[in-house]
C-alpha positions in Angstrom: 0.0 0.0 0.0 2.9 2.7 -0.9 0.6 4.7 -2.5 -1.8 5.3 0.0 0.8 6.0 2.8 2.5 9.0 0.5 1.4 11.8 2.7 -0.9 14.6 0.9 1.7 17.2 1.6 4.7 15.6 -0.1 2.1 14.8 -3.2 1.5 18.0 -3.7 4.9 19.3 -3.5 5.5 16.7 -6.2 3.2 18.1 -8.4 0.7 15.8 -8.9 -2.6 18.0 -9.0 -4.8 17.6 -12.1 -4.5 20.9 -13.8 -8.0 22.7 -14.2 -10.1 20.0 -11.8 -9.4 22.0 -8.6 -11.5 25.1 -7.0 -11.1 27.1 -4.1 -11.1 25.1 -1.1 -14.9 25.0 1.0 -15.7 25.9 4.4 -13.9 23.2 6.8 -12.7 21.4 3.8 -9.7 18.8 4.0 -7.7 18.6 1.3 -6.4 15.2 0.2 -5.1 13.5 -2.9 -6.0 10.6 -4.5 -3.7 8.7 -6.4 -3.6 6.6 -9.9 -5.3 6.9 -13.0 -9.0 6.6 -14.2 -10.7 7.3 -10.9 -14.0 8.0 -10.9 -15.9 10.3 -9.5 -19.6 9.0 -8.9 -22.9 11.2 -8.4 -23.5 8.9 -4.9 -21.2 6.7 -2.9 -22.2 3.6 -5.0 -21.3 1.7 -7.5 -24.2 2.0 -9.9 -24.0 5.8 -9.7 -23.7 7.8 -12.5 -19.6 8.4 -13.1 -19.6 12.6 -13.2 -16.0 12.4 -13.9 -13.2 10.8 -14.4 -9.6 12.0 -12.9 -6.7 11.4 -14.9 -4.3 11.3 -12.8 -3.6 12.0 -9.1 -5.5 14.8 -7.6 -5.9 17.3 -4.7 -9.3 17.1 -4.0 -10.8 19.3 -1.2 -13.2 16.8 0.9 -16.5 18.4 3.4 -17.6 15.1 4.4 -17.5 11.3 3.7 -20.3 8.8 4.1 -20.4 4.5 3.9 -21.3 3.3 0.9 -20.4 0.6 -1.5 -17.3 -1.0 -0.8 -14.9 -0.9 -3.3 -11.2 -3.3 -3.2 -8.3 -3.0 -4.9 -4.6 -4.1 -4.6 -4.2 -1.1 -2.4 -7.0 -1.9 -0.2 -10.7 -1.7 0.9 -13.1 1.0 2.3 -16.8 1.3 2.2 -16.2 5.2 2.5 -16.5 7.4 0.2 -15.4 11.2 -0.1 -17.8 13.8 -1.3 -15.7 16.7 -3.1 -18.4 19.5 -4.1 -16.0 21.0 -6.5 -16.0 17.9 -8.6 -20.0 17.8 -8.0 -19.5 14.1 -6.5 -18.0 11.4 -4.4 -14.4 9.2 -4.7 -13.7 6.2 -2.7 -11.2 6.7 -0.1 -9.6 3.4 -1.4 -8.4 5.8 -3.7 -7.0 8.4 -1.9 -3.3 8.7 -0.8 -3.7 7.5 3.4 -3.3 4.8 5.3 -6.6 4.7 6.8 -9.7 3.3 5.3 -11.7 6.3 6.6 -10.7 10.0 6.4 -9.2 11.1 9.6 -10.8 14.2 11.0 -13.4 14.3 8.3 -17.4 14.6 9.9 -19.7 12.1 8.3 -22.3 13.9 5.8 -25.4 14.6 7.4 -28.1 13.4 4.9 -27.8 9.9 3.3 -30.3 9.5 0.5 -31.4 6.1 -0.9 -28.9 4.6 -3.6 -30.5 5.5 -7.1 -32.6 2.5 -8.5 -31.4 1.3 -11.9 -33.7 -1.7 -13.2 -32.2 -5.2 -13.6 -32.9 -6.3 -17.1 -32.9 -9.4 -18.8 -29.6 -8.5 -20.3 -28.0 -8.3 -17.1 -29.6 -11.7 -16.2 -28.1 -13.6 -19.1 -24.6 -11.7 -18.4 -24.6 -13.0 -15.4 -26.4 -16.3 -15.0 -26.8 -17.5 -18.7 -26.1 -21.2 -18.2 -28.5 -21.5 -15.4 -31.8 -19.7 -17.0 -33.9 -22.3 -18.7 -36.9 -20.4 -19.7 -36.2 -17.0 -20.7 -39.8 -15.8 -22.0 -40.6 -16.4 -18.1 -37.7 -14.5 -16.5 -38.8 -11.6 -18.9 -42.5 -11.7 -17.8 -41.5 -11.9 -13.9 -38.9 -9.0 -13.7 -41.7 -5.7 -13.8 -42.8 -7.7 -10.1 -39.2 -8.8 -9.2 -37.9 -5.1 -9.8 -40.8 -3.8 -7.8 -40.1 -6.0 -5.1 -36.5 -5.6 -5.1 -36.9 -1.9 -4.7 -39.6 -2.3 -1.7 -36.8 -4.5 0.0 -34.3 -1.5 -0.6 -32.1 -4.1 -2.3 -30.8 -1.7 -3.9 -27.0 -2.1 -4.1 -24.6 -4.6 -5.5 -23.7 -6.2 -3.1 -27.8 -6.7 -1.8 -29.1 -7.6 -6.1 -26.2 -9.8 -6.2 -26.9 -12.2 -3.4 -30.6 -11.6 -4.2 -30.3 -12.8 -7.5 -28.1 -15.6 -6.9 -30.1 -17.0 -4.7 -32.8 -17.2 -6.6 -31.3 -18.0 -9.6 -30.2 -21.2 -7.5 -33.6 -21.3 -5.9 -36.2 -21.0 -9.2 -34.0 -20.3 -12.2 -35.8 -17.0 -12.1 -38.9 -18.4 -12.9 -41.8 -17.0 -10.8 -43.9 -19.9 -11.5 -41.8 -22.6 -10.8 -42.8 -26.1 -8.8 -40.1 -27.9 -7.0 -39.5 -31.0 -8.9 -40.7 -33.9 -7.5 -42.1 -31.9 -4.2 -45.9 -33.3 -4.0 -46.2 -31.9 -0.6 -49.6 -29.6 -0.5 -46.8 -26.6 1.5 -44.0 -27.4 -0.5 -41.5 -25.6 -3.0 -43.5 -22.5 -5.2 -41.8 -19.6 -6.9 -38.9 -17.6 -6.9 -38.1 -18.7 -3.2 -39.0 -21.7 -3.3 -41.9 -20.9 -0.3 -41.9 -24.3 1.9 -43.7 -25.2 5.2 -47.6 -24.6 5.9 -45.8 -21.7 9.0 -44.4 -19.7 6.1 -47.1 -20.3 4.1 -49.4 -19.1 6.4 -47.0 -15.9 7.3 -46.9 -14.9 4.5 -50.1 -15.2 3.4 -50.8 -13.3 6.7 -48.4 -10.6 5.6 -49.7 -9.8 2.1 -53.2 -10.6 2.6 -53.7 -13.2 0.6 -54.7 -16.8 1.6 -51.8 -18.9 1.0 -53.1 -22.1 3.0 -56.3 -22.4 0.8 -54.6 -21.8 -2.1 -50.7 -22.3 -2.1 -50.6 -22.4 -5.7 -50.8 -18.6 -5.9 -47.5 -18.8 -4.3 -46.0 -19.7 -7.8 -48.5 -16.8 -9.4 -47.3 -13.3 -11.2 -49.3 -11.8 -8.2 -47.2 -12.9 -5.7 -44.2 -14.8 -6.4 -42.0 -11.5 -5.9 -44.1 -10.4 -3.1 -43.2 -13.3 -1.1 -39.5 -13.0 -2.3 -39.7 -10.3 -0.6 -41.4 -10.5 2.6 -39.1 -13.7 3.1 -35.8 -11.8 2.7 -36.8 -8.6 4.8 -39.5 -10.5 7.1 -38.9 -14.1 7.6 -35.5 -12.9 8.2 -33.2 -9.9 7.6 -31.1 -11.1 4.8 -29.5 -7.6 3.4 -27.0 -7.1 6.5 -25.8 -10.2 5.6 -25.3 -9.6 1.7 -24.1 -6.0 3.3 -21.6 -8.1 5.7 -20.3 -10.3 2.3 -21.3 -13.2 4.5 -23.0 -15.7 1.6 -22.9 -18.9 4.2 -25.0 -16.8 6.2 -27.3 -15.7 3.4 -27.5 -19.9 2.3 -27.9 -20.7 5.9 -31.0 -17.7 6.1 -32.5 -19.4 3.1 -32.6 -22.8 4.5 -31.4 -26.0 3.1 -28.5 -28.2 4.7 -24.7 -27.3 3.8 -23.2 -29.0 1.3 -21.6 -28.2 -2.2 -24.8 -26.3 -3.4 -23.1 -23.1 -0.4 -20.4 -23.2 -3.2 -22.2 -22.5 -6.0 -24.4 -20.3 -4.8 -20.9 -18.4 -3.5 -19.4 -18.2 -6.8 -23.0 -17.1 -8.3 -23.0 -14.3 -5.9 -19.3 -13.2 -7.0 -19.9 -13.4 -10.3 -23.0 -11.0 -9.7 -20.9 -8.4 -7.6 -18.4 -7.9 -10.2 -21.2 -7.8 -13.0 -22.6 -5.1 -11.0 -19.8 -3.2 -9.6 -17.3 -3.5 -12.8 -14.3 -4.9 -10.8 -13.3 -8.8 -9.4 -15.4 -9.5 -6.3 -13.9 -8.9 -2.6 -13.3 -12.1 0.0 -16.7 -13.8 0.1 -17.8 -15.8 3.5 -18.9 -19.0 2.3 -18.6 -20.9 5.9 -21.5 -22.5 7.7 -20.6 -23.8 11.6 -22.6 -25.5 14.4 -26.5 -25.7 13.9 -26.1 -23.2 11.1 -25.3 -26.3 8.8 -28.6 -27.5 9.2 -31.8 -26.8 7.2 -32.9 -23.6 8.9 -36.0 -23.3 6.9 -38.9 -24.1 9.5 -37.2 -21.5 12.3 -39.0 -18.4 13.2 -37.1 -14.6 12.4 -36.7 -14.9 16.4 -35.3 -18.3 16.3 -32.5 -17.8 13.5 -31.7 -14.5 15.0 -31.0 -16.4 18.1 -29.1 -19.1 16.7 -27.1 -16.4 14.3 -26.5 -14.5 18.1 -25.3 -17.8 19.6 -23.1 -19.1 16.4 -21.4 -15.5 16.4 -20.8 -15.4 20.1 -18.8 -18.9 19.4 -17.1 -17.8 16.8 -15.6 -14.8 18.7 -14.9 -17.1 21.3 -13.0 -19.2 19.0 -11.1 -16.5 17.3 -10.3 -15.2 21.3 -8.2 -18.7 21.5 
């Protein structure tokens, strides 16, 4: 990390400002530099924002705040922060600038944190990323209007959240709203995108959405509410974007339910191979681990029950680490 540990001064006094890209310094500005070539400067601290500008080479930049966003990796590092620089109308990623840290040092957080901006996931994206695995395209076109309704309703709504979405589901469905687990005769068992099992989460979320899932199960595999149940099972039946957030896929398998095994991997490299679709650069260190009871199939536990066993696994784990 040589780079990052040159000290902002001693950049400067080697003349690496970008001629015409800097303005007078704001009100309790910092001034940094970043370092490199190509660096982008985003409309939002995520990955799917629009790029305002690009640097093209390294630059003072005069910082007012910095707020958590996407995380973004390179061979210099990692940081989930992200500068905002009003006089290039946008936001860097402090993996970019010239510091040690991973966070600017003496730099306040900005005060308002608006919602990532929504960009629709199209069937394009869909075959980029999962070709091999969609069997009935027609379907997966007719099911993403609902899918990218739900998605934004779940505020999955970054790279890191679509791409351990999709992959799930992609291992879960295919991506086809109306599918029927092969095989699975039971009158509660596997319908649509999720793959909706047990008459308890049949019943919740019929409960939740109003709509009476125990009389009639097969509108779980319906246009109506194959998404809607995607969705009530990832932010209801369980809390599933901290864990996307967190990198930790195991988690995200175990949240889904079905015993570990080699299926964890796939779904891993699924979920990789969606993060650098959407974010344009190879994926960070994925968690792919499952321990204890967490290996298990999950899927008939309450949001109280998993969070308690999650709670329990994790205390272990520190105490393992602690060893």
């Amino acid at each position: 990390m040589i780079l990052r540990r040159l000290s902002t001064a001693l950049l400067a006094g080697l003349g690496v400002v970008a001629a015409g890209l800097v303005a007078a310094t704001p009100a309790q500005a910092a001034v940094f530099s970043t370092y490199g070539t190509g660096v982008n400067v985003r409309a939002d601290a995520y990955l799917n924002a629009t790029i305002v500008r690009t640097l093209p080479g390294p630059t003072q930049i005069d910082v007012d705040c910095q707020k958590r966003g996407d995380r973004v990796t390179t061979g210099e590092g990692t940081s989930e922060w992200w500068a905002h620089v009003p006089a290039l109308g946008g936001y860097v990623s402090v993996v970019f600038v010239a510091i040690p840290e991973d966070k600017l040092p003496g730099v306040a957080e900005c005060t308002t944190e608006p919602e990532p901006p929504w960009v629709d996931v199209t069937y394009a994206d869909i075959d980029a990323m999962f070709r091999s695995r969609i069997a009935k395209p027609e379907t997966v076109k007719a099911g993403l209007p609902s899918l990218n309704q739900a998605m934004r309703e779940a505020q999955i709504n970054t790279p890191y959240r679509k791409a351990a979405f999709l992959a799930t589901l992609v291992h879960e469905s295919r991506l086809e709203y109306d599918i029927r687990e092969i095989g699975d005769t039971r009158p509660y068992g596997g319908r649509g995108y999720i793959q909706l099992t047990t008459e308890g989460n049949y019943r919740a979320a019929g409960n939740y959405l109003g709509v009476n899932l125990i009389a009639e199960p097969e509108k779980a595999r319906s246009l109506e509410w194959s998404a809607p149940i995607a969705r009530w099972y990832w932010t209801v039946a369980r809390n599933i974007n901290p864990m996307a957030d967190a990198l930790k896929m195991g988690r995200v398998n175990a949240a889904i339910g079905y015993p570990a095994g080699a299926e964890d991997g796939r779904r891993c490299e699924s979920f990789r191979v969606a993060i650098a679709y959407f974010t344009g650069q190879p994926a960070p260190v994925v968690n792919c681990s499952r321990t204890g009871k967490m290996e298990a199939d999950t899927s008939g536990l309450t949001r109280a029950e998993f969070d308690a066993l999650a709670k329990q696994e994790d205390s272990l784990s520190t105490q393992g680490s602690r060893g």
